[in-house]
NUSE-433850 format. One record per residue (C-alpha): residue number from 1; z, y, x negated; residue in one letter. Coordinates in nm, 3 decimals, decimal comma, padded with zeros to 5 digits, always signed. Each point is the difference from the previous one (the first is absolute). Layout:
residues N
SITE seq      pz      py      px type
SITE NUM       Z       Y       X    a
...
***
This chain:
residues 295
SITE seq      pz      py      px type
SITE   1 +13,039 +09,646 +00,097    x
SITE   2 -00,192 -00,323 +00,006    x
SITE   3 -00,191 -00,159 +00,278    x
SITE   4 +00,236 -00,345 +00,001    x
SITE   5 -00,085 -00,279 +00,275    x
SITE   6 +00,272 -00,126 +00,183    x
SITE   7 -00,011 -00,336 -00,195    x
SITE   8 +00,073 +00,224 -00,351    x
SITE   9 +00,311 +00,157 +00,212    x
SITE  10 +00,138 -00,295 +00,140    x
SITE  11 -00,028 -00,223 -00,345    x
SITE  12 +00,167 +00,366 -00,129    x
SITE  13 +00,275 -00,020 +00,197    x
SITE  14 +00,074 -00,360 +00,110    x
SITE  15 -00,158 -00,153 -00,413    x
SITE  16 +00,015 -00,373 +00,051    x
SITE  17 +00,087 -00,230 -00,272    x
SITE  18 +00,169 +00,296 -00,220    x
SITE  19 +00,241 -00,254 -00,199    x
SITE  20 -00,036 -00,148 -00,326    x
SITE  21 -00,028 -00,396 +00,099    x
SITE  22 +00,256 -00,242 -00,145    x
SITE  23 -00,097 -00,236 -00,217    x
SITE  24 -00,360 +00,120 +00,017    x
SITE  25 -00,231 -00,151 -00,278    x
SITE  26 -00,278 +00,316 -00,057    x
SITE  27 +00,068 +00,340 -00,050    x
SITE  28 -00,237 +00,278 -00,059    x
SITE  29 +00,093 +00,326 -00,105    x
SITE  30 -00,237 +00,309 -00,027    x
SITE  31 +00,042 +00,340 +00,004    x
SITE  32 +00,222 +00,236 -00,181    x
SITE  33 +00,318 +00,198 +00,173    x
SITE  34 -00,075 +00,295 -00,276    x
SITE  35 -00,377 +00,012 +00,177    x
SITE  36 +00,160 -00,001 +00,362    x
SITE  37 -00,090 -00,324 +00,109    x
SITE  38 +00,157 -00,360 -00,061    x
SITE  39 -00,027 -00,334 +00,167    x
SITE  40 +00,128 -00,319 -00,079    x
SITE  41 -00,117 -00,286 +00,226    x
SITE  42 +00,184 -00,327 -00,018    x
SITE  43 -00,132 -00,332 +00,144    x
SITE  44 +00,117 -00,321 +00,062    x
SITE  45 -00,306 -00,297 -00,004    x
SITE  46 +00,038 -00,288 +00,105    x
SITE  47 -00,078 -00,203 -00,395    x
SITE  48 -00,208 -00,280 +00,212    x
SITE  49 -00,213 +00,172 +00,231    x
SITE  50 -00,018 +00,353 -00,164    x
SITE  51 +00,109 +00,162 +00,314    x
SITE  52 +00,163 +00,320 +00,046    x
SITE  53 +00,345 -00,092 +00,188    x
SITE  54 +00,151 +00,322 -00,070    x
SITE  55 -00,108 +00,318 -00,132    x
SITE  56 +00,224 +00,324 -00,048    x
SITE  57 -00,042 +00,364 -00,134    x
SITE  58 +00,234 +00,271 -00,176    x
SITE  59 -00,213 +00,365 -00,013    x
SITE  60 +00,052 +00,329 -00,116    x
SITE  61 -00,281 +00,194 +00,162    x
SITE  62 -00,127 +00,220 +00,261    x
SITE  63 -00,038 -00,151 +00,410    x
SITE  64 -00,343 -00,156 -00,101    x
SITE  65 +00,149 -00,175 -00,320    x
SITE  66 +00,295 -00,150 +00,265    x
SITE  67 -00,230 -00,133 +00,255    x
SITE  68 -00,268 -00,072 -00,204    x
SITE  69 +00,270 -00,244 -00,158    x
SITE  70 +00,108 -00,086 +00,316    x
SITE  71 -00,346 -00,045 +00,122    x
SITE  72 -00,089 -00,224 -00,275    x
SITE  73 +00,290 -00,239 -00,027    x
SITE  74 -00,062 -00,101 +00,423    x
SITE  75 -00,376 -00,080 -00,096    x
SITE  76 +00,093 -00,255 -00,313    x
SITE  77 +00,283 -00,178 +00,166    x
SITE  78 -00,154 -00,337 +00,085    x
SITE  79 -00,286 +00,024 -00,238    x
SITE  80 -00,080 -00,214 -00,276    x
SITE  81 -00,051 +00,163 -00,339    x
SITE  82 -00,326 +00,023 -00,015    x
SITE  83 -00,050 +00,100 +00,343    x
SITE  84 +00,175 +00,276 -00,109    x
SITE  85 -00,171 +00,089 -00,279    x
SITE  86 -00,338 +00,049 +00,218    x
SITE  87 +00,189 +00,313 +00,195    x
SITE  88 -00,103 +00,391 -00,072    x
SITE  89 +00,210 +00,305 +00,000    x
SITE  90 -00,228 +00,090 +00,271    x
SITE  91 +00,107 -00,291 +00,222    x
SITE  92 +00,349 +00,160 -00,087    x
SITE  93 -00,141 +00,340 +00,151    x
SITE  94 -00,186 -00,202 +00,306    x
SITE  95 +00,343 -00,165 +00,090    x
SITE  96 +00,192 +00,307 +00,007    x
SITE  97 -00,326 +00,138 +00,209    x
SITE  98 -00,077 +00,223 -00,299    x
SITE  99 +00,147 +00,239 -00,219    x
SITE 100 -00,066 +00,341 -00,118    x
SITE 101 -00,254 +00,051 -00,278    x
SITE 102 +00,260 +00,150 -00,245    x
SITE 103 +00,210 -00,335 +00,081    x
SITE 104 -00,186 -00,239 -00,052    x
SITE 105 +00,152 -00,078 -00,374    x
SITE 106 +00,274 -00,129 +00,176    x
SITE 107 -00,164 -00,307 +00,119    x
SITE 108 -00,167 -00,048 -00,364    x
SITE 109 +00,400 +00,001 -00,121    x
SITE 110 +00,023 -00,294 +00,240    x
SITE 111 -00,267 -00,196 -00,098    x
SITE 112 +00,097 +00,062 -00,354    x
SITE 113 +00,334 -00,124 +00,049    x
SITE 114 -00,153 -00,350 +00,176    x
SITE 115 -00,235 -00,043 -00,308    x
SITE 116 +00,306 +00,054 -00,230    x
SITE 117 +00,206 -00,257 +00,227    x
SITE 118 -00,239 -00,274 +00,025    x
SITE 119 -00,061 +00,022 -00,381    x
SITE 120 +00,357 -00,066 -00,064    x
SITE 121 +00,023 -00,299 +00,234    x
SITE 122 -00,262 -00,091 -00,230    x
SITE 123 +00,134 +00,031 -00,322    x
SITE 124 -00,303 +00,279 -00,017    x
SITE 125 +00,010 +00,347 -00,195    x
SITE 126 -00,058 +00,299 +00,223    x
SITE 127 -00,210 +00,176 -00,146    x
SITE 128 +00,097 +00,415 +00,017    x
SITE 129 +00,156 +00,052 -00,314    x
SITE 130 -00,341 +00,143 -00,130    x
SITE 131 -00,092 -00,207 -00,288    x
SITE 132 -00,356 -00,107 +00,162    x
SITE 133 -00,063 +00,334 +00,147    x
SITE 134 +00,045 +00,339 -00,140    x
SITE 135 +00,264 +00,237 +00,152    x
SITE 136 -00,186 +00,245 +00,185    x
SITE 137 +00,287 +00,194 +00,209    x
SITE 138 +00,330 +00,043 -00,207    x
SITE 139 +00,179 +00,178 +00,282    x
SITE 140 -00,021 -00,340 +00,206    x
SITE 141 -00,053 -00,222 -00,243    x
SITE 142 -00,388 -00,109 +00,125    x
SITE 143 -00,217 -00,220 -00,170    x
SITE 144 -00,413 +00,000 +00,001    x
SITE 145 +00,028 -00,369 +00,150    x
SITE 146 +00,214 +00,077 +00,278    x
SITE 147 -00,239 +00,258 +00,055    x
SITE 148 -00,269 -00,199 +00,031    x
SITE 149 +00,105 -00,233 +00,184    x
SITE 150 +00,119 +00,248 +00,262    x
SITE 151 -00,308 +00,180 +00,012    x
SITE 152 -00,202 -00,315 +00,041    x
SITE 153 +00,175 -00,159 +00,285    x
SITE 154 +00,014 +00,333 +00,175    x
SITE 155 -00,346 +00,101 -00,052    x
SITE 156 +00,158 +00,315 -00,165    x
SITE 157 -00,257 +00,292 -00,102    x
SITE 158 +00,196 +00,295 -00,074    x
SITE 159 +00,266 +00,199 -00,218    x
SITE 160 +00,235 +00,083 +00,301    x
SITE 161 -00,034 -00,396 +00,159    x
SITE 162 +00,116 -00,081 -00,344    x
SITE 163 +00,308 +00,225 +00,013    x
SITE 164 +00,062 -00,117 +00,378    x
SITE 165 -00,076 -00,403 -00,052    x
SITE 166 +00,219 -00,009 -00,386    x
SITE 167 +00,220 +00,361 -00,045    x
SITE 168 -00,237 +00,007 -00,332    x
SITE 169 -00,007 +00,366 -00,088    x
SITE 170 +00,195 +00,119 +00,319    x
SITE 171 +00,268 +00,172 -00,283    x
SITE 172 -00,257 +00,164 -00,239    x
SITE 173 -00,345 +00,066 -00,057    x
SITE 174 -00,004 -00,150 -00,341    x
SITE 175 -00,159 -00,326 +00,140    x
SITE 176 -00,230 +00,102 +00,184    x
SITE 177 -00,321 -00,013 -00,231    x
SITE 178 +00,126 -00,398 -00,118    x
SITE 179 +00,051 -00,064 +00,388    x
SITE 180 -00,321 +00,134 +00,067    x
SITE 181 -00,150 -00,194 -00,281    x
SITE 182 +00,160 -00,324 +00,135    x
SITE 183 -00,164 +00,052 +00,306    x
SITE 184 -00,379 +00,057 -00,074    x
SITE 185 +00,038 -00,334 -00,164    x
SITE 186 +00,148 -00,185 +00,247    x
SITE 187 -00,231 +00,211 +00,314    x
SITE 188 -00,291 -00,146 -00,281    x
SITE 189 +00,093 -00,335 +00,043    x
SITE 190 -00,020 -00,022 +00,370    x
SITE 191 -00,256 +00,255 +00,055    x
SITE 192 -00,307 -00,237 -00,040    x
SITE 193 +00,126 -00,205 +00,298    x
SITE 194 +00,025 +00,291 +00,207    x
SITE 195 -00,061 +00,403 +00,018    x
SITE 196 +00,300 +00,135 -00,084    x
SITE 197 +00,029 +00,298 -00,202    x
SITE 198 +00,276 +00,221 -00,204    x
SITE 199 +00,107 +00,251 +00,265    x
SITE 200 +00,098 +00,350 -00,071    x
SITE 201 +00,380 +00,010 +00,039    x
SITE 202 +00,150 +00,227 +00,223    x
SITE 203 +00,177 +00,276 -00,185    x
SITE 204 +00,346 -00,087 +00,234    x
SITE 205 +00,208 -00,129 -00,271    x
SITE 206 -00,170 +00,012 -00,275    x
SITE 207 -00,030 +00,324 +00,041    x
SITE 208 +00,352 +00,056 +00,098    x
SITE 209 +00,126 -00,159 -00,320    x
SITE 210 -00,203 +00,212 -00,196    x
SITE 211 +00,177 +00,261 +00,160    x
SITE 212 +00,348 -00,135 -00,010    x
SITE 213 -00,021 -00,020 -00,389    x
SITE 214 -00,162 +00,378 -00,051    x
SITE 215 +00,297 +00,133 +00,153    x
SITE 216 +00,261 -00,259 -00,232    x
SITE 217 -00,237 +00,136 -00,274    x
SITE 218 +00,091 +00,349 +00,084    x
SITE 219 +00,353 -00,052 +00,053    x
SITE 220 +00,020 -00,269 -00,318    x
SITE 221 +00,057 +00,303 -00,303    x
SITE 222 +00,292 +00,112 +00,157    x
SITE 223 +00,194 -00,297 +00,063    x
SITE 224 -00,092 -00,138 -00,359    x
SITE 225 +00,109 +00,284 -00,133    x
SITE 226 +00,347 -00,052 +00,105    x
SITE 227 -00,044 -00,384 -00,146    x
SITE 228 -00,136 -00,135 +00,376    x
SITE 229 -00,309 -00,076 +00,164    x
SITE 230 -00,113 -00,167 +00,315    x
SITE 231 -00,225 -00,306 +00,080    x
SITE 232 -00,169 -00,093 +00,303    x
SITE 233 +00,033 -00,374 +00,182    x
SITE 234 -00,122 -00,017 +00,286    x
SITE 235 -00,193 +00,197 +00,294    x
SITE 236 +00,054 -00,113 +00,373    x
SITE 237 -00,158 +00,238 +00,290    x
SITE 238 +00,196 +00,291 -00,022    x
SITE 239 +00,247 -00,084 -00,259    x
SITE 240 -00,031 +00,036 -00,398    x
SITE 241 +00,250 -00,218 -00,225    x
SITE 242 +00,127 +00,135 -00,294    x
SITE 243 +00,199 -00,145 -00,331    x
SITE 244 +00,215 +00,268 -00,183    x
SITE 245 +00,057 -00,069 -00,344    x
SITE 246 +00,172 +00,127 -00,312    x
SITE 247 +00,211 +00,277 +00,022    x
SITE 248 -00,116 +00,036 +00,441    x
SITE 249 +00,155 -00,352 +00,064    x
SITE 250 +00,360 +00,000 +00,142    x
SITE 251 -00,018 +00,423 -00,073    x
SITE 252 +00,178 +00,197 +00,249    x
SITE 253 -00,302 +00,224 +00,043    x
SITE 254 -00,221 -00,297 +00,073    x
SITE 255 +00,004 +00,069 +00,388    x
SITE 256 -00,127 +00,373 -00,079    x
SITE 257 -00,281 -00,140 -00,184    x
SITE 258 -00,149 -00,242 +00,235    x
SITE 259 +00,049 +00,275 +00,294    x
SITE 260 -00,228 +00,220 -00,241    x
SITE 261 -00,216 -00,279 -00,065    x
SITE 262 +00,015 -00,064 +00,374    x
SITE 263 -00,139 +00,332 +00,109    x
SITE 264 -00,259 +00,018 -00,247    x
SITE 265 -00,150 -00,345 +00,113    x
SITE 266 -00,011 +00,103 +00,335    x
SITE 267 -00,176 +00,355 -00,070    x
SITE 268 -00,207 -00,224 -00,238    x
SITE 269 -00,095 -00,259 +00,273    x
SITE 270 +00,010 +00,259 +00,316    x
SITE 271 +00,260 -00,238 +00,162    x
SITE 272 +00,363 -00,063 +00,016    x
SITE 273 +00,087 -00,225 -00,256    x
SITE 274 +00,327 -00,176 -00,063    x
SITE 275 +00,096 -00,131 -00,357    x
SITE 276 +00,218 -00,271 -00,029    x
SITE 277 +00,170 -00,014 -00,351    x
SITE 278 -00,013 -00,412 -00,169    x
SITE 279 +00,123 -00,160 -00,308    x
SITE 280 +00,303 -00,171 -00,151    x
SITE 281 +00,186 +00,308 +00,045    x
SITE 282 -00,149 +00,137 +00,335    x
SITE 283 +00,013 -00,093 +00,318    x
SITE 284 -00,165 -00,284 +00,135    x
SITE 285 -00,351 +00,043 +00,195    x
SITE 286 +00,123 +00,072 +00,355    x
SITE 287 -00,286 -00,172 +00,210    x
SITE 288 +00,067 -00,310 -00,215    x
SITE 289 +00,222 -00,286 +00,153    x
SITE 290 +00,147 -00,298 -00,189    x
SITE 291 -00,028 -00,319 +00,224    x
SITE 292 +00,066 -00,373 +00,015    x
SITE 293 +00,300 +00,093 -00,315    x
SITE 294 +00,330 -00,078 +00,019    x
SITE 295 +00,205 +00,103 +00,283    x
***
């Protein structure tokens, strides 16, 4: 389980502001349902002093996406825009009084969202449909820039920080080597002011993933043979994600095959692991929770 502060479990359980505002004038939306994680902030700005009157979230995340929403929406109410455009993810994290390493793309989401908000108050493009920087992660839909820009303002300086701080590469291994590229240049850029080096990564997840898809490689033949074949999403602590398609989606033997799958993760990992089937025909992540919708 994750080491959550108090603040994390209270903005969990008791999320201020989870509404969509009426008659707001900026909305940012980031994120992708299909990738496990979706916010839409909404803010309503006062048009002659640029201040924040009202701000409002809808998620579909984990706990840390909710109250990092939460979290987020409490410090900008009040603010002008620009005063909000000088806040971090990591005064996200400091307001919450931290957040787990692996969590901490939740509060990037957040300040994502406010970028994409305040740039259509402004009659602004957002800028995360890729055509200035080059697609890097498919399975999340990452960019080099946004990247960059999250390893500079976080002082970022390895593989698995990457992973933790963006969800870049946390579905596959396939990229890793681009990530890794993106980051000597960045590390490069602010190394001169400082000492910082590339650290070795630890093998935790990376490694894991690596694992995850030798055993999916193993199992793959045989389900393609019968016109399926499986896909990993996403990787959480102990849990594994997995997208049937073809023939395995909606198939009455699906259940079998993820309890095979199941049991050869966790001899594979030497640890209980528990899959969790996703996709249009699946069911839905189960530590995901959809808030600030409709009621």
């Amino acid at each position: 389980m994750w080491d959550y502060s108090e603040k994390v479990k209270d903005h969990f359980f008791s999320p201020r502001n989870a509404k969509a505002v009426e008659q707001a004038n900026a909305t940012g939306d980031v994120g992708s349902i299909s990738c496990g994680d979706a916010l839409r902030l909404t803010l309503k700005v006062d048009p002659q002093t640029e201040v924040i009157e009202q701000a409002g979230f809808q998620t579909f995340g984990c706990g840390s996406a909710i109250a990092s929403s939460s979290a987020l929406t409490e410090i900008i109410i009040g603010k002008t825009l620009d005063q909000a455009l000088t806040l971090s993810n990591q005064d996200i994290a400091d307001y919450l009084d931290g957040l787990p390493p692996e969590k901490m793309h939740c509060s990037v989401m957040g300040m994502e969202a406010l970028h994409a908000a305040i740039a259509d108050y402004r009659g602004e493009t957002f800028e995360d449909d890729h055509e200035e920087g080059e697609l890097i992660c498919k399975c999340f839909a990452i960019d080099d820039e946004l990247i960059k820009r999250v390893v500079s303002q976080n002082q970022l300086s390895t593989l698995e920080e990457v992973i933790h701080y963006t969800k870049a590469g946390g579905a596959c291994a396939a990229c890793h080597e681009k990530i890794e590229w993106v980051l000597e240049e960045c590390v490069a850029d602010y190394q001169s002011a400082g000492s910082v080096e590339i650290a070795e990564s630890p093998a935790s997840i990376v490694e894991r993933i690596h694992r995850i898809e030798a055993v999916l490689n193993d199992v793959r033949p045989q389900l393609q043979a019968d016109g399926g074949d499986v896909q990993l999403s996403d990787v959480e602590d102990d849990m594994v994600f997995l997208t049937l398609t073809g023939a395995c989606s909606g198939c009455g033997l699906s259940g079998a095959t993820l309890a095979m799958i199941e049991q050869k993760l966790s001899e594979a990992l030497a640890e209980p692991i528990t899959v969790y089937p996703v996709g249009s025909s699946a069911l839905t992540k189960a530590p995901l929770k959809v808030v600030g919708g409709d009621q």
